[in-house]
Backbone and ligand atoms as CSV (ligand in chain L), in Angstrom:
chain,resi,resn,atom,element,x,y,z
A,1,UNK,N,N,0.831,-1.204,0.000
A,1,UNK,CA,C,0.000,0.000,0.000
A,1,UNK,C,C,0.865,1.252,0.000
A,2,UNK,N,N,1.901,1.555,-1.005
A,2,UNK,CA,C,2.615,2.425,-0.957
A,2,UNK,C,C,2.820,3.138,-2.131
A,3,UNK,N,N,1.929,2.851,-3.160
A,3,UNK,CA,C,1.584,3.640,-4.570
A,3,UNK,C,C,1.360,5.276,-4.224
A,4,UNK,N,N,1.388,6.125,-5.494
A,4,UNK,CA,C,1.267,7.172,-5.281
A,4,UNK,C,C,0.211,7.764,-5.643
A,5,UNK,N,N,-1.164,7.312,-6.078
A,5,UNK,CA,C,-2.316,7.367,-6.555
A,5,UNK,C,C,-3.058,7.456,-5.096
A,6,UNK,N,N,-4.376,8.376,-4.988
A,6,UNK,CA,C,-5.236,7.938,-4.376
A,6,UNK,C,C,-6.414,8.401,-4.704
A,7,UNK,N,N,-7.709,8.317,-4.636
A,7,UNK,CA,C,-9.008,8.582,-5.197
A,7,UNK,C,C,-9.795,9.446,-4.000
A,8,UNK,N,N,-10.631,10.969,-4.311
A,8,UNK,CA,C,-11.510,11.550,-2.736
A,8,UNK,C,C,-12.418,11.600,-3.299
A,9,UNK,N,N,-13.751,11.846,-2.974
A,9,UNK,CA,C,-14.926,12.535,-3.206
A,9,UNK,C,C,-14.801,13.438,-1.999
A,10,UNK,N,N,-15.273,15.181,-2.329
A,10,UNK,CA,C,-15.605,15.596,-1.696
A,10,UNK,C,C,-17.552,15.806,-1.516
A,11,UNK,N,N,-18.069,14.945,-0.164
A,11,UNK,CA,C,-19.530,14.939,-0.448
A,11,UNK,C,C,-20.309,15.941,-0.534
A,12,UNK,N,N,-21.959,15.793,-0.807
A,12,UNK,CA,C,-22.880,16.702,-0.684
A,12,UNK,C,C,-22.792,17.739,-0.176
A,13,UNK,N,N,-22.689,17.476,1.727
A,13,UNK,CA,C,-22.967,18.324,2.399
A,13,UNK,C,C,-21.810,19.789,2.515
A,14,UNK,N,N,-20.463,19.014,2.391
A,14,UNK,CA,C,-19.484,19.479,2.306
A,14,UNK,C,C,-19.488,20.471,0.771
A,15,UNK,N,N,-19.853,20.240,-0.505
A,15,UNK,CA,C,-19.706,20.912,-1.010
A,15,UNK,C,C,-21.051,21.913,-1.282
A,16,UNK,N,N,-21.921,21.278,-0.752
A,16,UNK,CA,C,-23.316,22.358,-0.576
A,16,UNK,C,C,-23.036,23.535,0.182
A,17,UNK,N,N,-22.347,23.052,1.676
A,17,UNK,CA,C,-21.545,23.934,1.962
A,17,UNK,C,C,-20.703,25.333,1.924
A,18,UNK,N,N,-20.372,25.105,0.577
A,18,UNK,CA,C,-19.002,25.621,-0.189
A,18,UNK,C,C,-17.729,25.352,0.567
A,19,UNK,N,N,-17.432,24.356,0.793
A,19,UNK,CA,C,-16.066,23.931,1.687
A,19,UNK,C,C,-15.163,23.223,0.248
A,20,UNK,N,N,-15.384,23.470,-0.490
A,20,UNK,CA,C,-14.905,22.291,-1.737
A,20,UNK,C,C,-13.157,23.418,-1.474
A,21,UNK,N,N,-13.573,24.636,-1.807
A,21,UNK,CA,C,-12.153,25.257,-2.166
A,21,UNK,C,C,-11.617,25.359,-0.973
A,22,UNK,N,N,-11.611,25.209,0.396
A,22,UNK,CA,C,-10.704,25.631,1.512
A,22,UNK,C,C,-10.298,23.836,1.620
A,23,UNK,N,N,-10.868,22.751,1.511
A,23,UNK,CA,C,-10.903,21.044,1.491
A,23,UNK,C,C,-9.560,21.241,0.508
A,24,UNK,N,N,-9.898,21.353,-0.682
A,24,UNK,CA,C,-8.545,21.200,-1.723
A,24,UNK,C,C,-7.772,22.150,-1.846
A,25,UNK,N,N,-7.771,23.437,-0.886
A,25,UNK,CA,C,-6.192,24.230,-0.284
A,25,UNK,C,C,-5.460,23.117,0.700
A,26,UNK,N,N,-6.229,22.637,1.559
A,26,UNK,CA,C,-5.579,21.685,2.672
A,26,UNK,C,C,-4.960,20.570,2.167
A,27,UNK,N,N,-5.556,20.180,0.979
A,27,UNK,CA,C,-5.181,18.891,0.117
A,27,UNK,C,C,-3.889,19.314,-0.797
A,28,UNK,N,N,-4.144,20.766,-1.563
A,28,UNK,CA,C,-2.311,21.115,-2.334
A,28,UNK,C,C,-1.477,21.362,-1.002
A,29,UNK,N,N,-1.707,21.592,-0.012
A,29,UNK,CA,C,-0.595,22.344,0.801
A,29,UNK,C,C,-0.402,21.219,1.638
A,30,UNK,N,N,-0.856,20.153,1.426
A,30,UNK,CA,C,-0.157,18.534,2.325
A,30,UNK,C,C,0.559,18.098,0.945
A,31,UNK,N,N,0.612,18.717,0.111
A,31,UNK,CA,C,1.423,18.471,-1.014
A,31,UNK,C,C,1.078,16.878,-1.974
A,32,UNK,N,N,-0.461,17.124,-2.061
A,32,UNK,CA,C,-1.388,16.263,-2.828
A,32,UNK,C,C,-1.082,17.266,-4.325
A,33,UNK,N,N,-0.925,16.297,-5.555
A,33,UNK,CA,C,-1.296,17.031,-6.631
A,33,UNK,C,C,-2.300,16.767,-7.100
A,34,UNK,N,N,-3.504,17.482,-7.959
A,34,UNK,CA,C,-4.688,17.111,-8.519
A,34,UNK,C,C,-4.316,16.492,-10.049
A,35,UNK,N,N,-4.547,15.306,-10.310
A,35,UNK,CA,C,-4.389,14.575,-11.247
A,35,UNK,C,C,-6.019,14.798,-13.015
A,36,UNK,N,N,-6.593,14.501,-11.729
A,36,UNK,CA,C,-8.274,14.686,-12.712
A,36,UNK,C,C,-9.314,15.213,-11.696
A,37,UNK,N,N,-10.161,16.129,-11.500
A,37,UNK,CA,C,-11.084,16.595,-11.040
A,37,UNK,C,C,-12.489,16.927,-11.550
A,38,UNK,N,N,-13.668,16.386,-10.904
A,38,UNK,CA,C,-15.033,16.731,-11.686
A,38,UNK,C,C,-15.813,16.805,-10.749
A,39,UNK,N,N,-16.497,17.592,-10.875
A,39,UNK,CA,C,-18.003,18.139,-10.170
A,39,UNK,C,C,-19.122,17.385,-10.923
A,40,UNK,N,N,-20.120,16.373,-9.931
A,40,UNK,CA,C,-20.446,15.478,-10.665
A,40,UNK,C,C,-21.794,15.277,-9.601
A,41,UNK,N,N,-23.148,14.630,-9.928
A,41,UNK,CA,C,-23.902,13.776,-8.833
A,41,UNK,C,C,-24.468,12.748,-9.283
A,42,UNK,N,N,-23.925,11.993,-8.032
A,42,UNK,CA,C,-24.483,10.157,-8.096
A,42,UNK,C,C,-26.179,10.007,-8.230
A,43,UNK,N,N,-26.124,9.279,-9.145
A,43,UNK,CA,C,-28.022,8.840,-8.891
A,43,UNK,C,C,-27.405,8.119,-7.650
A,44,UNK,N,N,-28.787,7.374,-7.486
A,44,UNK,CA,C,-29.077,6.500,-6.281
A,44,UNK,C,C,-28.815,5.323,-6.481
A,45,UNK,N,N,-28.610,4.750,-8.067
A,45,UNK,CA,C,-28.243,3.668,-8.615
A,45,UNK,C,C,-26.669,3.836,-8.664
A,46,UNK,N,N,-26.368,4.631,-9.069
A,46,UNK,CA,C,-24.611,4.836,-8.870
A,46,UNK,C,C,-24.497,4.508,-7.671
A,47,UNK,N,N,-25.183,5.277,-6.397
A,47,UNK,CA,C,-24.399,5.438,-5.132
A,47,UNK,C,C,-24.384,3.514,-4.546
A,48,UNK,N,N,-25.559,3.311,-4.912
A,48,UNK,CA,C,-25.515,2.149,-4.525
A,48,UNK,C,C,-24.336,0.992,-4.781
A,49,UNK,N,N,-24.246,1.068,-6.303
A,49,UNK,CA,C,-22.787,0.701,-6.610
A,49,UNK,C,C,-21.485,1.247,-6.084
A,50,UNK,N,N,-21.467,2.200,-6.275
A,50,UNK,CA,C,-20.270,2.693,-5.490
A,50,UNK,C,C,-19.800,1.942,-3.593
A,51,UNK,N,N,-20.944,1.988,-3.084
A,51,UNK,CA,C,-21.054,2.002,-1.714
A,51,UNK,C,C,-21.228,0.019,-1.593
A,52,UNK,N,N,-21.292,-0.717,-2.666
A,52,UNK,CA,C,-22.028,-2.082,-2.791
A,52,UNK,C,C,-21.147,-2.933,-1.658
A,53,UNK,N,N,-19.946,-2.400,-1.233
A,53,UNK,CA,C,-19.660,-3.511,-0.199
A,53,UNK,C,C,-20.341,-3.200,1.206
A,54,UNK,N,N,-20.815,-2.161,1.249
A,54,UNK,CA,C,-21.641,-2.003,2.812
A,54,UNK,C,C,-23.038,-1.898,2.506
A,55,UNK,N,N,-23.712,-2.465,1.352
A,55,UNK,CA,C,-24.917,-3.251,1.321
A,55,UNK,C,C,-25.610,-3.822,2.438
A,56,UNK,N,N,-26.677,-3.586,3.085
A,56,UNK,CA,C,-27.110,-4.873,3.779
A,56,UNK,C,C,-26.940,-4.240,5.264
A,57,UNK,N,N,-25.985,-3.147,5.056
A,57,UNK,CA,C,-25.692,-2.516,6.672
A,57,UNK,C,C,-26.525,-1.547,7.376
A,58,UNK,N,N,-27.036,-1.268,8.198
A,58,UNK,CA,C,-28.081,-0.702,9.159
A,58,UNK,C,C,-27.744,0.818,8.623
A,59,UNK,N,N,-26.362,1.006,8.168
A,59,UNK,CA,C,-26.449,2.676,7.540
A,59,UNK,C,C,-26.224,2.864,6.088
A,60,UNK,N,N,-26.441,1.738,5.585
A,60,UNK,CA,C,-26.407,2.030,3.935
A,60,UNK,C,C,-27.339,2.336,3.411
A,61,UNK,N,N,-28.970,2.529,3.888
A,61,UNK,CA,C,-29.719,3.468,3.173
A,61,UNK,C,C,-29.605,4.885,2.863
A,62,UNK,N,N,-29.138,5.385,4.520
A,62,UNK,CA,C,-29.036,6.791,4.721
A,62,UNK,C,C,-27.878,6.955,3.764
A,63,UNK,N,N,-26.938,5.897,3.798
A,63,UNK,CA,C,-25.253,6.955,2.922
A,63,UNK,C,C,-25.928,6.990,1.467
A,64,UNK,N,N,-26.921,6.073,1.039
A,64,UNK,CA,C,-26.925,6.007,-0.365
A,64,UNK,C,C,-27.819,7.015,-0.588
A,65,UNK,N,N,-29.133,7.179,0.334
A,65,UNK,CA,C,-29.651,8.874,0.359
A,65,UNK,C,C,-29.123,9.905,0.133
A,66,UNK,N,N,-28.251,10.039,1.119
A,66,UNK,CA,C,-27.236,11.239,1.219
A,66,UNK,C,C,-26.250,11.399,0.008
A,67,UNK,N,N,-25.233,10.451,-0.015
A,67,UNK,CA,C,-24.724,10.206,-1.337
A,67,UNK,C,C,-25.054,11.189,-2.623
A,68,UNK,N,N,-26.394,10.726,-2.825
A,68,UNK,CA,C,-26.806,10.982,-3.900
A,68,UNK,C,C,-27.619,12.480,-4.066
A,69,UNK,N,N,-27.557,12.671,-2.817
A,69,UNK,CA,C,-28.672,14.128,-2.607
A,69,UNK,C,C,-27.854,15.362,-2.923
A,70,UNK,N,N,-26.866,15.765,-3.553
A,70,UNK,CA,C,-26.670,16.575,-4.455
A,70,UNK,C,C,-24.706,16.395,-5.054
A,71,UNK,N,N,-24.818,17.741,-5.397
A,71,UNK,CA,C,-23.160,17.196,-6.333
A,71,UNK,C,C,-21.998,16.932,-5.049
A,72,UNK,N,N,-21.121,16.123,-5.756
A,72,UNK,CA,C,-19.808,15.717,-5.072
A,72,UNK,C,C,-18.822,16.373,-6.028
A,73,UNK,N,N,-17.479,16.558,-5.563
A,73,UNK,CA,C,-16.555,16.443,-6.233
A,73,UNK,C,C,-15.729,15.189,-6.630
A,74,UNK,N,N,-15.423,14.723,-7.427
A,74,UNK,CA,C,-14.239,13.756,-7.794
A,74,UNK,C,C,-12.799,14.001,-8.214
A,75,UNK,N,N,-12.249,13.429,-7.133
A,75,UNK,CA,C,-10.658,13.841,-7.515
A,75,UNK,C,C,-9.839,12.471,-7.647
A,76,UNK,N,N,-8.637,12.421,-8.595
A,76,UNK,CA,C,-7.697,11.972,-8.318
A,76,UNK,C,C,-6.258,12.799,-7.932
A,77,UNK,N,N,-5.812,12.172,-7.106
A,77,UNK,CA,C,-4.738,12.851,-6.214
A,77,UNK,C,C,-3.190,12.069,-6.428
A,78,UNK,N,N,-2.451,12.545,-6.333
A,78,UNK,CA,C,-0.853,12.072,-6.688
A,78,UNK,C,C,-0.005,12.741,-5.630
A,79,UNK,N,N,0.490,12.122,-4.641
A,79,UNK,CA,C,1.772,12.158,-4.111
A,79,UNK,C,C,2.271,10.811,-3.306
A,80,UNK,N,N,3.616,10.543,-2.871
A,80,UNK,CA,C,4.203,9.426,-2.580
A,80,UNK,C,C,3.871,9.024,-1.252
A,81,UNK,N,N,3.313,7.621,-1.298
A,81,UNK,CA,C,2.390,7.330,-0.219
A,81,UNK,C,C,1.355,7.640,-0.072
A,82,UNK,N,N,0.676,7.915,-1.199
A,82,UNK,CA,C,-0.574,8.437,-1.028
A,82,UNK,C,C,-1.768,8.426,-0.223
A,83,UNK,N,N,-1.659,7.262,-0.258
A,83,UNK,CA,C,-3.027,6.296,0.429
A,83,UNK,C,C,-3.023,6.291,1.584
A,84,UNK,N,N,-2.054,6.440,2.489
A,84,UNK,CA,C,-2.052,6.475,3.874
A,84,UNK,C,C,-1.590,7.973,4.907
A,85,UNK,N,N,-0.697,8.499,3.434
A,85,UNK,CA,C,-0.725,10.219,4.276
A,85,UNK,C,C,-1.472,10.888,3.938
A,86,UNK,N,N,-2.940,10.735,2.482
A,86,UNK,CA,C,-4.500,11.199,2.668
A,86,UNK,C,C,-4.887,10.607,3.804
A,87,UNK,N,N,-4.858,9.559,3.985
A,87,UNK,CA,C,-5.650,9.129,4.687
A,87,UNK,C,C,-5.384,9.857,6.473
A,88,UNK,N,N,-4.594,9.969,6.873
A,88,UNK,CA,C,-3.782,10.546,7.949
A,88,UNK,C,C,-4.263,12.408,8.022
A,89,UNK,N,N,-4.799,12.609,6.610
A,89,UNK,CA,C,-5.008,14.324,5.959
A,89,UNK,C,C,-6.095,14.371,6.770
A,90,UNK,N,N,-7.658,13.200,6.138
A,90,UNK,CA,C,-8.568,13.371,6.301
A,90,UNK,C,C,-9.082,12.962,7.680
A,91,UNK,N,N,-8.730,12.202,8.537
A,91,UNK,CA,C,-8.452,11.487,10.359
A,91,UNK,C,C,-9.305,10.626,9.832
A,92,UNK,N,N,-10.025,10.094,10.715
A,92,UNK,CA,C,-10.889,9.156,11.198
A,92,UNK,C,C,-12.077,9.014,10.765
A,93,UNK,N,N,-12.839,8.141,10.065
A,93,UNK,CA,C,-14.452,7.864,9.662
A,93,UNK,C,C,-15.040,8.722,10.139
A,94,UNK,N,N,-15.295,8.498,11.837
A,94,UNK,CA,C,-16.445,8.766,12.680
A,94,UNK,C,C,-15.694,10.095,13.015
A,95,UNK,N,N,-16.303,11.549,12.546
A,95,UNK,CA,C,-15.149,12.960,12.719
A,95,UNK,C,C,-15.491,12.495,14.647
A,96,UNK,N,N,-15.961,12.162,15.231
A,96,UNK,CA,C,-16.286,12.069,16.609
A,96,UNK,C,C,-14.524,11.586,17.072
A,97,UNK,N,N,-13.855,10.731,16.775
A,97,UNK,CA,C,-13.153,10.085,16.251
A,97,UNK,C,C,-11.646,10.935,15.672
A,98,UNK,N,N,-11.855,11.844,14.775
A,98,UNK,CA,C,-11.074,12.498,13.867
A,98,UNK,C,C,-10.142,13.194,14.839
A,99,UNK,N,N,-8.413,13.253,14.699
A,99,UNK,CA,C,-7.527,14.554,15.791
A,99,UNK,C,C,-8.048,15.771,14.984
A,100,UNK,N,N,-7.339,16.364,15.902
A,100,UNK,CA,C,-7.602,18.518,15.919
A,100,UNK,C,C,-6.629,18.170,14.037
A,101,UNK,N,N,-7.349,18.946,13.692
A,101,UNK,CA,C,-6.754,19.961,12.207
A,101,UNK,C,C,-6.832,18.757,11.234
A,102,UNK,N,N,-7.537,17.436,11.470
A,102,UNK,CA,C,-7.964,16.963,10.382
A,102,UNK,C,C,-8.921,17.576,9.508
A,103,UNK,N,N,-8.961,17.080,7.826
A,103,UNK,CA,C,-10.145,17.468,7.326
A,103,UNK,C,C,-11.909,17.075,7.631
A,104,UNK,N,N,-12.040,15.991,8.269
A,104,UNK,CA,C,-12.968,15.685,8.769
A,104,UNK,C,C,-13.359,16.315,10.299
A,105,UNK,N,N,-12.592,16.384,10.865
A,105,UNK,CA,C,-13.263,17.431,12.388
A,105,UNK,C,C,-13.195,18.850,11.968
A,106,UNK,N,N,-12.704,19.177,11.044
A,106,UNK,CA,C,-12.921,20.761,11.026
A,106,UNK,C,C,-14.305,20.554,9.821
A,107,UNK,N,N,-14.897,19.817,8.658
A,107,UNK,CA,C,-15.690,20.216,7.998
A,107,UNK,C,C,-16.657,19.264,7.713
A,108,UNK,N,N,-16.784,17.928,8.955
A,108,UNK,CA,C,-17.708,17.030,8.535
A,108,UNK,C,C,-18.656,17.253,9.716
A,109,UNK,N,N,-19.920,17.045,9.362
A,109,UNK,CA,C,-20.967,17.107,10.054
A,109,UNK,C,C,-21.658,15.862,10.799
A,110,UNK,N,N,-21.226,14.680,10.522
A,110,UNK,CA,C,-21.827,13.056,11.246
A,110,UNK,C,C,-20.833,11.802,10.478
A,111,UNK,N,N,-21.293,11.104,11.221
A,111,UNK,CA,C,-19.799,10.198,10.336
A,111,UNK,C,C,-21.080,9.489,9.236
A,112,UNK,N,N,-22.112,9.662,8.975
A,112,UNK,CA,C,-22.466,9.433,7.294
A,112,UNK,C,C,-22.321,10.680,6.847
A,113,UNK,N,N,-22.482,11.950,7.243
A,113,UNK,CA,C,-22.073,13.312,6.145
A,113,UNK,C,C,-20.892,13.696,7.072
A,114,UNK,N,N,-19.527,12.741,6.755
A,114,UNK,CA,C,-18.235,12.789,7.029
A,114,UNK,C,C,-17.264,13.833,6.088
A,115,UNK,N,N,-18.085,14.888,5.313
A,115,UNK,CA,C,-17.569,15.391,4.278
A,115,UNK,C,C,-16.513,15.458,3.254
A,116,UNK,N,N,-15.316,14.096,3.497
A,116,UNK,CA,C,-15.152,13.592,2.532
A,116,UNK,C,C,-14.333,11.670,2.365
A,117,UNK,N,N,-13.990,11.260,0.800
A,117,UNK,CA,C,-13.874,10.056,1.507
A,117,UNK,C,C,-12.604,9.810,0.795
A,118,UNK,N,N,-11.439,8.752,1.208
A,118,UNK,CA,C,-10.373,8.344,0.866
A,118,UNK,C,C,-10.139,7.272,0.735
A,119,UNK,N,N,-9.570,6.603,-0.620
A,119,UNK,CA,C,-9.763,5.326,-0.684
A,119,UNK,C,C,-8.595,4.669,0.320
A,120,UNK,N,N,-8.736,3.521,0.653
A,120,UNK,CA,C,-8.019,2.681,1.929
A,120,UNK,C,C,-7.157,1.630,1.444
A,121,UNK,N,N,-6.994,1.709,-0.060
A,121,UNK,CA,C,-5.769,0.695,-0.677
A,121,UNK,C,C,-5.380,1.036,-1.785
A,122,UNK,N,N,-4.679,1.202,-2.354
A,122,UNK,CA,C,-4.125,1.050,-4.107
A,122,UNK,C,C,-4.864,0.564,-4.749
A,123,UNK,N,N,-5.261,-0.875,-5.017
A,123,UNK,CA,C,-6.270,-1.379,-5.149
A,123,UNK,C,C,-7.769,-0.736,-5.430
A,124,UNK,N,N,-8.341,-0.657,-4.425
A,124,UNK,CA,C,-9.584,0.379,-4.185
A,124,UNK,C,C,-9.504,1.873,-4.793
A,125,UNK,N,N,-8.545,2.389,-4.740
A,125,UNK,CA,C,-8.205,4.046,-5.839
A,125,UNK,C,C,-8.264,3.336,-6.841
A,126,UNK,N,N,-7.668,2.512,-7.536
A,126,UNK,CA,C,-7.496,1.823,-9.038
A,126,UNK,C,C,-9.344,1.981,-9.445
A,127,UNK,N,N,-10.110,0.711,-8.957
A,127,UNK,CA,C,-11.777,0.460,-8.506
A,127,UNK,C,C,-12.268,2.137,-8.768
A,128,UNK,N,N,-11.816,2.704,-7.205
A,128,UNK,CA,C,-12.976,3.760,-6.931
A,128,UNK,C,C,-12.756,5.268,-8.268
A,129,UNK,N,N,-11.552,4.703,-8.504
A,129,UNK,CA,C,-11.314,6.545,-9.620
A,129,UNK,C,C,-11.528,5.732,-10.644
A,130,UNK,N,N,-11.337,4.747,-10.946
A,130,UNK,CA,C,-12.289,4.262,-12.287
A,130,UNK,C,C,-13.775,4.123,-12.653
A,131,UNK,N,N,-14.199,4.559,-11.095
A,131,UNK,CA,C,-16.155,4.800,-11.140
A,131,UNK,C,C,-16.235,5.883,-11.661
A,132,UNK,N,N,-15.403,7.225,-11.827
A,132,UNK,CA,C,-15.622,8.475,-12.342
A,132,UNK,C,C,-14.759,9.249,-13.472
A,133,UNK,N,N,-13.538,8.158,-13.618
A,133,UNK,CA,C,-12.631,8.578,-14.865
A,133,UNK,C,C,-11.861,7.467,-15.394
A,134,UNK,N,N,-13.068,7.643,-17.080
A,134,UNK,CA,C,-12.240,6.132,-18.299
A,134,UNK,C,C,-10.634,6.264,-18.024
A,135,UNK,N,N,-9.951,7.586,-17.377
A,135,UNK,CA,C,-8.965,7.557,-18.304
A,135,UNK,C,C,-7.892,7.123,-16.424
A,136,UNK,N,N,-8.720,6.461,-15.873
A,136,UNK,CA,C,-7.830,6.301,-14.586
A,136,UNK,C,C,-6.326,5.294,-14.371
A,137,UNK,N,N,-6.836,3.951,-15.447
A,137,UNK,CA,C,-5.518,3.628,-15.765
A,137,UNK,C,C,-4.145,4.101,-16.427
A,138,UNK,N,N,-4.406,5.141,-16.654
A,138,UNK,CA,C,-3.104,5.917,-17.317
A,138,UNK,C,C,-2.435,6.952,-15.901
A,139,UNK,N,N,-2.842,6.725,-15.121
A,139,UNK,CA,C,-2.212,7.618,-14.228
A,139,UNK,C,C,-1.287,7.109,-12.910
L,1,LIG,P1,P,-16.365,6.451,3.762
L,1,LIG,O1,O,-15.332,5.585,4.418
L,1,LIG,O2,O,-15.952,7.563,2.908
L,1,LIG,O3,O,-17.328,5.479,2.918
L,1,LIG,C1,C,-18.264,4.675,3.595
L,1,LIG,C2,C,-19.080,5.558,4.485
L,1,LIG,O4,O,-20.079,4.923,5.240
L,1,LIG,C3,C,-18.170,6.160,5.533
L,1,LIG,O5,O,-17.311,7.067,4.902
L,1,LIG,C4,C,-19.181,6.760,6.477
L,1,LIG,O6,O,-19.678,7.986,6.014
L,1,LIG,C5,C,-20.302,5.733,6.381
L,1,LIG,N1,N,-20.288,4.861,7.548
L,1,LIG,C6,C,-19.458,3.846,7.826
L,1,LIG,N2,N,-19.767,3.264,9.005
L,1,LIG,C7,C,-20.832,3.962,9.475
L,1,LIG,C8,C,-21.609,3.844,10.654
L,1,LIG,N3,N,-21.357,2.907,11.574
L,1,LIG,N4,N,-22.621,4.727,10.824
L,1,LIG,C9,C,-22.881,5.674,9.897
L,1,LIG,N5,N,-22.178,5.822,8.749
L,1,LIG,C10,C,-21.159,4.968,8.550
């Protein structure tokens, strides 16, 4: 897990918000580069796919609600180690959870509108940035 690729959505609430541009200052200045970026919203049939391994779980209606209840951003992101010093950017699932000056305790509102998400393997960025860009294997 030490590729330099990693995949975010910034969600609904977060970019309903307008937190999208102070989220991706925090993201260039941890010295993330933006690879591909789109302003985009999931139907409910997307979200469902997207979200299909927590199917079946007591909070996968609400995320696939929410999800889908207005635009996200899609990013792919590039720097070394990606996957685990985003992940370290954004803290903890549950922001309840999240340290001081993560992106999630300063701009998420519940850990389903966690305002944004990071993929958790090489693997899974490969998967999750190929749900929103043909051109993800070239990067
Ligand atoms: P993320 O890891 O980006 O993608 C899956 C999301 O499901 C996760 O963020 C949370 O927003 C949500 N989630 C996971 N576990 C729970 C839970 N126990 N209760 C509510 N939401 C959850």
């Amino acid at each position: 897990m030490n590729g330099s690729i990693t995949f975010t959505m910034i969600k609904p609430s977060a970019v309903e918000s307008n937190f999208t541009g102070p989220i991706l200052k925090m993201i260039n200045e941890s010295g993330f580069r933006i690879k591909a970026i789109k302003l985009t919203q999931l139907s409910k049939e997307r979200a469902e796919a997207f979200y299909g391994v927590h199917a079946g779980k007591p909070f996968f209606d609400g995320l696939v609600e929410f999800m889908s209840s207005g635009p996200i951003v899609a990013v792919i992101l590039e720097k070394e180690n990606a996957i685990l010093d985003f992940r370290t950017l954004i803290g903890s699932t549950n922001p309840a959870d999240a340290a001081p000056g993560t992106i999630r305790k300063i701009f998420a509102k519940s850990f389903t509108e966690n305002a944004i998400h990071g993929s958790d393997s090489d693997e899974n960025a490969l998967i999750e940035g190929s749900f929103f860009f043909s051109e993800m294997e070239q990067f």
